[in-house]
C-alpha positions as CSV (number, residue, x, y, z in Angstrom):
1,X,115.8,156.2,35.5
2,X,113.2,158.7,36.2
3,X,110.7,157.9,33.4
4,X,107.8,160.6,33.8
5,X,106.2,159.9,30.3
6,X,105.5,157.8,27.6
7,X,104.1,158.2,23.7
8,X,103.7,154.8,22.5
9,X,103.8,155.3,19.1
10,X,105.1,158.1,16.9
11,X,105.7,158.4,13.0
12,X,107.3,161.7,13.6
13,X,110.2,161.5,16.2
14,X,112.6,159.2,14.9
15,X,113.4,159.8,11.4
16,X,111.7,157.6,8.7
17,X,110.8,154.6,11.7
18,X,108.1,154.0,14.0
19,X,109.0,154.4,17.4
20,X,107.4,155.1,20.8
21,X,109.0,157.8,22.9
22,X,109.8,157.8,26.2
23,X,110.4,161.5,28.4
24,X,112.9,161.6,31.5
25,X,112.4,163.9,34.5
26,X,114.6,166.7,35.3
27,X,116.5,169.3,33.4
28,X,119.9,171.3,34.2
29,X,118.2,174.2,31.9
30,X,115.3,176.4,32.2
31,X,114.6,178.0,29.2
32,X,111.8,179.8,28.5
33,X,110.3,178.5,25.6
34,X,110.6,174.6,26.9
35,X,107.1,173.6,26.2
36,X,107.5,170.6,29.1
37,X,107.9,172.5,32.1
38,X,106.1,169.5,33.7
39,X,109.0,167.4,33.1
40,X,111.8,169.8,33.9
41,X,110.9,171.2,37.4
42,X,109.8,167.3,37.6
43,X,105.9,167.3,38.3
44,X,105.1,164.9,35.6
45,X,103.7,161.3,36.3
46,X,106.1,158.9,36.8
47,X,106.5,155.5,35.0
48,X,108.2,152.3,36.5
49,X,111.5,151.0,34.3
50,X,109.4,147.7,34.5
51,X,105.8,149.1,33.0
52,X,108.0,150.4,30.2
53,X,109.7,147.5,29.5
54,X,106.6,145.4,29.8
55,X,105.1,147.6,27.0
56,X,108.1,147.5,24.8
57,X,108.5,143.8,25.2
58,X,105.3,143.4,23.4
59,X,106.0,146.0,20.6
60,X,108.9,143.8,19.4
61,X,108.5,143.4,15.5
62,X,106.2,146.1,15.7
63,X,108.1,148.9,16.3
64,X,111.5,149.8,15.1
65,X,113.2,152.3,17.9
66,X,112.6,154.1,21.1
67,X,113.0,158.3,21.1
68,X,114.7,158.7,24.4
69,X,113.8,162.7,25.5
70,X,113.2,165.2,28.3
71,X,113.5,167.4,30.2
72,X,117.5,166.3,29.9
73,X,117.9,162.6,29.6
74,X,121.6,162.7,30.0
75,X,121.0,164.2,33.8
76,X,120.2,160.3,34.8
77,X,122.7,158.2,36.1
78,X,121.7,155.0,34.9
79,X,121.1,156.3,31.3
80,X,123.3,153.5,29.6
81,X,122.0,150.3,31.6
82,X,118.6,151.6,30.6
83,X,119.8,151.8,26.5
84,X,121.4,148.7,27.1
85,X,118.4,147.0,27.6
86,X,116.4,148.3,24.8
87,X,119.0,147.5,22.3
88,X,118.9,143.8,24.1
89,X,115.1,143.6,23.2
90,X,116.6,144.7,19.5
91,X,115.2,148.5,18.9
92,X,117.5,151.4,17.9
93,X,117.9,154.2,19.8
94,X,117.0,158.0,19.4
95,X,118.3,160.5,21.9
96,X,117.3,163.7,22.2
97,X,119.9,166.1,24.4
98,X,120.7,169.7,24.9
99,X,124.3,168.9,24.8
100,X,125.7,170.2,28.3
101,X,127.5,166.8,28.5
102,X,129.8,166.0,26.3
103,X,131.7,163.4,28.1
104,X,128.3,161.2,28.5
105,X,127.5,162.0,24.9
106,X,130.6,160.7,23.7
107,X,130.5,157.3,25.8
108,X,127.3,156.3,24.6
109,X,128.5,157.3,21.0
110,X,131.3,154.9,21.2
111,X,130.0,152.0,23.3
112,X,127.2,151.9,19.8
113,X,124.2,152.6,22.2
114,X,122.9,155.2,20.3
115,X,121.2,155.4,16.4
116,X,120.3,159.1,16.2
117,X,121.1,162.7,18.0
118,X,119.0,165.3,18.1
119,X,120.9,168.3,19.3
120,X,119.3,171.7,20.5
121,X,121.1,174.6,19.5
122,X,119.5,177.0,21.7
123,X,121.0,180.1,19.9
124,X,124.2,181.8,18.9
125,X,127.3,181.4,21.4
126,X,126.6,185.1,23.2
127,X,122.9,184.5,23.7
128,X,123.2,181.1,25.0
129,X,122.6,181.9,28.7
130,X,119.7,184.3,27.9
131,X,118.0,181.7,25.9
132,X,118.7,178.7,28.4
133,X,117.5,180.5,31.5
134,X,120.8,180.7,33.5
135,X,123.2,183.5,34.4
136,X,126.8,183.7,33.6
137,X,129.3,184.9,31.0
138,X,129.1,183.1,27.8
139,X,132.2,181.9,26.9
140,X,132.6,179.7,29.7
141,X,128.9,178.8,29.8
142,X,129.0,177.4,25.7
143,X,132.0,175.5,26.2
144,X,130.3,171.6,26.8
145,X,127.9,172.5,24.4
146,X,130.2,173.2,21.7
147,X,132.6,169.7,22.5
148,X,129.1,168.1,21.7
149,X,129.0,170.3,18.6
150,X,132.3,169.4,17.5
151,X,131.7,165.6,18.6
152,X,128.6,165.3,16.4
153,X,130.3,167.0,13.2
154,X,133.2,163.9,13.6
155,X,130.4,161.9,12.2
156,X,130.3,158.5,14.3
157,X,126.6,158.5,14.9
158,X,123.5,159.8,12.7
159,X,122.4,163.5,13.8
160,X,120.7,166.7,13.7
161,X,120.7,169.8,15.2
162,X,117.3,171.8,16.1
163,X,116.3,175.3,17.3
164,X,113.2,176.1,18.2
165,X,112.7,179.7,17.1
166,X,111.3,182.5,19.4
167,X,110.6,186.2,18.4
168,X,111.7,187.3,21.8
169,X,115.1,185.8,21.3
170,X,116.2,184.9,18.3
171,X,117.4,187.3,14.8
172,X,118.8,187.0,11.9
173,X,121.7,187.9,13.2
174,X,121.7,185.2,15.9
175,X,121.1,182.5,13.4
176,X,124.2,183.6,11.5
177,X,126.5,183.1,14.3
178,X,124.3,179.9,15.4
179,X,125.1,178.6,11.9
180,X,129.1,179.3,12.2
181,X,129.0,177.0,15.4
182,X,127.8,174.1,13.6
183,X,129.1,174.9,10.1
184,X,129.6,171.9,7.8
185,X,126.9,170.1,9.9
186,X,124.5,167.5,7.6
187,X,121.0,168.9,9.4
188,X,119.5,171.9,11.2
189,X,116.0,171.9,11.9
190,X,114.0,175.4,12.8
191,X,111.2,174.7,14.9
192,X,108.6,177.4,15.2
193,X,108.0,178.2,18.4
194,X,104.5,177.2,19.9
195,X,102.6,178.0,22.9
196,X,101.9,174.4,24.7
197,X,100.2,175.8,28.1
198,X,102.9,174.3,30.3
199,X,105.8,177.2,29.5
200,X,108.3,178.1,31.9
201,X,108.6,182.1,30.7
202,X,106.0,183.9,29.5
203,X,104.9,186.5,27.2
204,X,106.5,184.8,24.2
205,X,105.6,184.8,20.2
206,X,106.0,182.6,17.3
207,X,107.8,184.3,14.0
208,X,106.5,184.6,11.2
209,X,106.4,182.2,8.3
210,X,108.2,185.4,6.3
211,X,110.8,185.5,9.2
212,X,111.3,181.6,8.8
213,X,112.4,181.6,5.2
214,X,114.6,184.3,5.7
215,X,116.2,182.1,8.6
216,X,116.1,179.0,6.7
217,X,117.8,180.4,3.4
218,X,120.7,181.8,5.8
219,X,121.3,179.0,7.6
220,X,122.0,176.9,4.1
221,X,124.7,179.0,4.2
222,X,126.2,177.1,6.6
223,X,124.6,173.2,6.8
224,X,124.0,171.2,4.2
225,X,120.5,170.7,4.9
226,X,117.6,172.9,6.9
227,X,114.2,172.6,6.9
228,X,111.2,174.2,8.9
229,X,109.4,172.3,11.1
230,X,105.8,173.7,13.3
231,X,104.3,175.9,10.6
């Protein structure tokens, strides 16, 4: 495990527990608006597998779970040895993922290593390559993203899905197809998009609260729940 990070105590993360969360090097995406570009084109510290588990050892009774995020956590081989442990030391488990592996997904799912899934849902199907950084036609390029999609809305594990919403790329429009791809699904977050100082694009703006609602109200249209998150 490349462990290049590590917030040792958030309210916020993990829905309604205290957790620490812990950021893996490395991505398979590059989208713009990724507000740790450290951790994607892996320049970010680096953390040993025993430092972490040293600290977690001691937060035992003190903390209820660990967010697992990235960069792309499911890019590292030894992801389920290292879950394995932390459910051993008897925290639950948060993982964040952009869903462009399925197959890993699902195997954690079902071996009951993971609590929680927080899905990115970078856009609608067509504009998925624009908004991930990467060239290539769409209907091939959305296919492992929507098997996680459709593995998520079988209802085996706790979920959400989450976009992060950029004026540059995303409309009304584009949330209305985004919400047919996970229609039926129990959460979808809208993230406003904010300006960290470590961006891999540039030139990019957060919508307006205005803009937000609108989003938010069409997206009930689809989900049973949405809320905004960032403003």
């Amino acid at each position: 495990m490349k462990i290049s990070g590590l917030l040792k105590l958030t309210a916020l993360d993990f829905p309604e527990k205290l957790a620490c969360t812990v950021f893996t090097a490395g991505c398979n995406l590059r989208c713009p608006f990724c507000h740790n570009a450290s951790l994607v084109l892996g320049r970010g510290e680096e953390i040993s597998e025993d430092e972490f588990f040293a600290f977690l050892k001691k937060r035992r009774g003190i903390l209820d779970g660990v967010c697992i995020t990235g960069g792309e956590p499911l890019l590292q081989s030894g992801i389920d040895e290292f879950m394995k442990k932390i459910k051993e030391l008897g925290f639950l488990i948060k993982l964040d993922t952009n869903g462009a592996f399925p197959d890993r997904l699902s195997s954690l799912i079902d071996a009951g290593l993971v609590d929680y899934v927080a899905m990115d849902i970078k856009n609608c199907p067509e504009k998925y390559p624009l908004t991930c950084g990467v060239q290539g036609p769409f209907n091939e390029f959305f296919v492992p993203f929507k098997e996680s999609i459709d593995i998520l809305l079988k209802g085996k594990v706790d979920y959400e899905f989450r976009t992060t919403i950029v004026n540059e790329l995303h409309s009304l429009d584009d949330i209305a197809k985004a919400g047919e791809a996970i229609k039926g699904a129990d959460r979808w977050f809208l993230q406003c998009f904010k300006d960290s100082g470590d961006l891999i694009g540039e030139e990019l703006s957060a919508p307006s609260k205005e803009i937000l609602d609108k989003m938010k109200a069409l997206a009930l249209t689809f989900v049973k729940k949405c809320e905004i998150r960032g403003v």
